[in-house]
C-alpha positions as CSV (number, residue, x, y, z in Angstrom):
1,X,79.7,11.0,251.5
2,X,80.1,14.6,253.6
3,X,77.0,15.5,254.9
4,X,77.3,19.1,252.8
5,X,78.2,17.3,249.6
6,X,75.4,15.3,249.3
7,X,72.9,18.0,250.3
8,X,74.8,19.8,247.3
9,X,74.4,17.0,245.3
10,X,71.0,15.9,245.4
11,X,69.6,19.4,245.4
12,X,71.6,20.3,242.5
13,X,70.0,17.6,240.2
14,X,66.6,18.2,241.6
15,X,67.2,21.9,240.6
16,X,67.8,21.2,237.5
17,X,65.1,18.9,236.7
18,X,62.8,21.4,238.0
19,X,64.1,24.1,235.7
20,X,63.5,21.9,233.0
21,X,60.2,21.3,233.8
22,X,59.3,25.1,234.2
23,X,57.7,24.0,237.8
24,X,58.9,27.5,239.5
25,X,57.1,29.4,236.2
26,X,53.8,27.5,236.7
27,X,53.7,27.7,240.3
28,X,54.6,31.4,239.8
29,X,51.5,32.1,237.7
30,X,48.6,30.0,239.7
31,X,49.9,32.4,242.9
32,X,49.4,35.0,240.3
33,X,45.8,34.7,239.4
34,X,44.8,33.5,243.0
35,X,45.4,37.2,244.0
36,X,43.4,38.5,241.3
37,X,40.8,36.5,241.8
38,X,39.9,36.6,245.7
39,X,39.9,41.0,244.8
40,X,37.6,40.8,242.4
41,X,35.2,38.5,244.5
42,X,35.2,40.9,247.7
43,X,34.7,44.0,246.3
44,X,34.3,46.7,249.1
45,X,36.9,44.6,251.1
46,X,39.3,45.1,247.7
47,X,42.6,46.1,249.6
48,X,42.1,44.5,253.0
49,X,42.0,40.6,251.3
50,X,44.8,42.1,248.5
51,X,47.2,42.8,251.1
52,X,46.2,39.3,253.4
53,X,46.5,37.4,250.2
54,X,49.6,39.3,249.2
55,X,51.4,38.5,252.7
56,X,50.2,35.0,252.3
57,X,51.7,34.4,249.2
58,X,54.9,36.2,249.9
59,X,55.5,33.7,253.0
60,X,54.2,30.7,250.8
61,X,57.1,31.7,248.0
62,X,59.7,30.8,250.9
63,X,58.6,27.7,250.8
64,X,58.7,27.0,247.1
65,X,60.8,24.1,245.5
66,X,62.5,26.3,243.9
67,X,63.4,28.0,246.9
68,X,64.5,25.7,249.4
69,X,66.5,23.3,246.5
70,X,68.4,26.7,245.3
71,X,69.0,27.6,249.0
72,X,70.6,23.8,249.5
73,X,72.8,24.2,246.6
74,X,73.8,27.2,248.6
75,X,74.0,25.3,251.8
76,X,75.9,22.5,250.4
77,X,78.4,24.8,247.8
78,X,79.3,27.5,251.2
79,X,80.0,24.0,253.3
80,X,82.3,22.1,251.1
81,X,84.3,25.6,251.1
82,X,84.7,26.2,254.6
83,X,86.1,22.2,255.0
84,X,89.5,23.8,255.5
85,X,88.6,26.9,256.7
86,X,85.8,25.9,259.7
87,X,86.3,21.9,260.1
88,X,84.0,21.9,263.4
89,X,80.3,20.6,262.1
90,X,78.0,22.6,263.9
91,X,79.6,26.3,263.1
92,X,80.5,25.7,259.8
93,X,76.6,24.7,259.2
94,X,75.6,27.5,260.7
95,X,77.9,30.1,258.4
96,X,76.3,27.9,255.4
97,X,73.0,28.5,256.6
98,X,73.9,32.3,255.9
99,X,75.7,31.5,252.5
100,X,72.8,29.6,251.5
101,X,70.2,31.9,251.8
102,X,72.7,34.9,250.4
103,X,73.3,32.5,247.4
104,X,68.9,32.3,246.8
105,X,68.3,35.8,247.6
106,X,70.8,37.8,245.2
107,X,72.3,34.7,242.5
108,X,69.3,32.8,242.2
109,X,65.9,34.5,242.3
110,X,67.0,37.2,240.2
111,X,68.5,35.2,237.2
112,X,65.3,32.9,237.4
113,X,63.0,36.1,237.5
114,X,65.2,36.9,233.8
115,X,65.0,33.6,232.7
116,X,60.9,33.3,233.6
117,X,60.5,36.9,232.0
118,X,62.3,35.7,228.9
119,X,60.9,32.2,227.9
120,X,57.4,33.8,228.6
121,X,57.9,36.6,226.1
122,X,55.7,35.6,222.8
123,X,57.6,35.7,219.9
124,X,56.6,38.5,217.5
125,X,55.1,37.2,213.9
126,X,54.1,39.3,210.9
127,X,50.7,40.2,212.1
128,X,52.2,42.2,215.0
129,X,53.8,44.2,212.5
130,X,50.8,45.9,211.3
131,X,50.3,49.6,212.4
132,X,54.4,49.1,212.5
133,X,56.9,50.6,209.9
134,X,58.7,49.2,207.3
135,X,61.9,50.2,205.4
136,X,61.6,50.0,201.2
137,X,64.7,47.8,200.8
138,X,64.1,48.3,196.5
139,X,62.6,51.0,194.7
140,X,58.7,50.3,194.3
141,X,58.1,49.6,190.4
142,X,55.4,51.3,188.5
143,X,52.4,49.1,190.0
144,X,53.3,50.2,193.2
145,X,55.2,47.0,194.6
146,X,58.3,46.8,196.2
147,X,60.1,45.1,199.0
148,X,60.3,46.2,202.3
149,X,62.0,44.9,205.8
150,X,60.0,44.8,208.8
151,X,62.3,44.4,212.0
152,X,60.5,42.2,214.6
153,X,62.6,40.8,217.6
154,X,65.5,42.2,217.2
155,X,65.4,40.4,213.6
156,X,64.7,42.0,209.9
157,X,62.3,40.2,207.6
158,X,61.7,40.7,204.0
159,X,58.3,41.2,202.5
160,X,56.8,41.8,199.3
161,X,54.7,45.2,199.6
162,X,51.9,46.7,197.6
163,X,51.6,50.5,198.1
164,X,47.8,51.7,198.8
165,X,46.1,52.9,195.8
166,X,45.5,56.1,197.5
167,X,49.3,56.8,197.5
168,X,50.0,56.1,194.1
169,X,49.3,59.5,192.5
170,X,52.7,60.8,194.7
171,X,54.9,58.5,192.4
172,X,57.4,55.7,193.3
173,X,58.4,54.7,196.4
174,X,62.7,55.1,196.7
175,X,64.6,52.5,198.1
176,X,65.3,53.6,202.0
177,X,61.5,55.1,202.6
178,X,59.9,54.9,205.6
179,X,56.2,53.3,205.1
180,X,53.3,52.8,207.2
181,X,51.9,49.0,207.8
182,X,48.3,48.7,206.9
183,X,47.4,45.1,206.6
184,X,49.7,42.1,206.4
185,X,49.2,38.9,204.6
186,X,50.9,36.0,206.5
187,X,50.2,33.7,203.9
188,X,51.9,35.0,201.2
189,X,54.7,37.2,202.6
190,X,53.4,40.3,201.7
191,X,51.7,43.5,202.9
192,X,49.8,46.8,202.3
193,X,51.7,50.2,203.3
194,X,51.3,53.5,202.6
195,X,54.1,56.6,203.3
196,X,54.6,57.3,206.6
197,X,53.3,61.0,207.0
198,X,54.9,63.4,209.8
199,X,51.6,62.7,212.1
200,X,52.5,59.2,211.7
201,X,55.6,59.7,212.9
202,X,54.6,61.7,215.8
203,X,52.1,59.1,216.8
């Protein structure tokens, strides 16, 4: 097998194996907290061992997995292309050197940086919607309950809510309100609100 495909090849399936695995993401957050925790042991010497540490890491991250198997695939893709184009061995490795490290540095760190910021982004549940606002979907009967969607990633759920006691004397709640979160009971689907006042809204 050419000497470009197989680097292509075998970095490709390692790649992927790795992604898989999450390796980069893990690796990612160890460096992370090492950083964090040689400041907070040095105190006075806070932003001389920061910066050291910071360097340190930086030159480590070159020599990630992730790193060198993307910048094969790059290596090994630029290569097979330039068969035609460059057929001597020795130049065309070293134009796929350069195609290589373009491919890690501008295709591949930054769509793993998305992908890492995505899948580490906690899903929202009910709880978080507390202190939130909530839409009345019906008009809120005479014991003050109603139903009311909460929109939490992107995504609108249904909940039975209970208007406060306090905000009872003001009469019904329409259907389209705008009410305030209180307290939210996962449990049984539902919640406490009260109307949303023009501080709230401000806030």
């Amino acid at each position: 097998m050419d000497f470009f495909a197989s680097v292509l090849a075998v970095s490709a399936i390692a790649l992927f194996v790795m992604a898989i695995a999450g390796v980069g993401h893990h690796s990612s957050q160890v460096g992370h907290h090492h950083v964090h925790a040689g400041t907070s042991h040095h105190g006075a010497q806070h932003g001389h061992h920061t910066s050291a540490e910071a360097r340190g890491l930086s030159i480590l991250s070159y020599l990630s997995p992730l790193t060198i198997l993307s910048f094969l695939v790059g290596l090994g893709a630029c290569g097979l292309l330039l068969t035609d184009i460059v057929p001597a061995f020795v130049p065309r490795l070293g134009i796929a050197i350069v195609g290589g490290f373009l491919w890690q540095r501008f295709v591949v760190k930054p769509l793993w940086s998305a992908l890492m910021s995505f899948a580490s982004r906690p899903a929202r549940t009910i709880e978080d919607a507390v202190s939130g606002y909530a839409e009345a979907v019906t008009n809120f009967n005479v014991q003050g309950e109603g139903i009311v969607a909460v929109e939490l990633d992107g995504q609108q759920q249904r909940l039975l809510a209970i208007l406060a006691p306090e905000d009872s004397h003001a009469g019904p709640v329409a259907a389209g309100t705008t009410l305030f979160i209180r307290s939210v009971d996962p449990r049984n689907q539902r919640c406490v609100v009260s109307r949303a006042s023009r501080t709230d809204w401000k806030q």
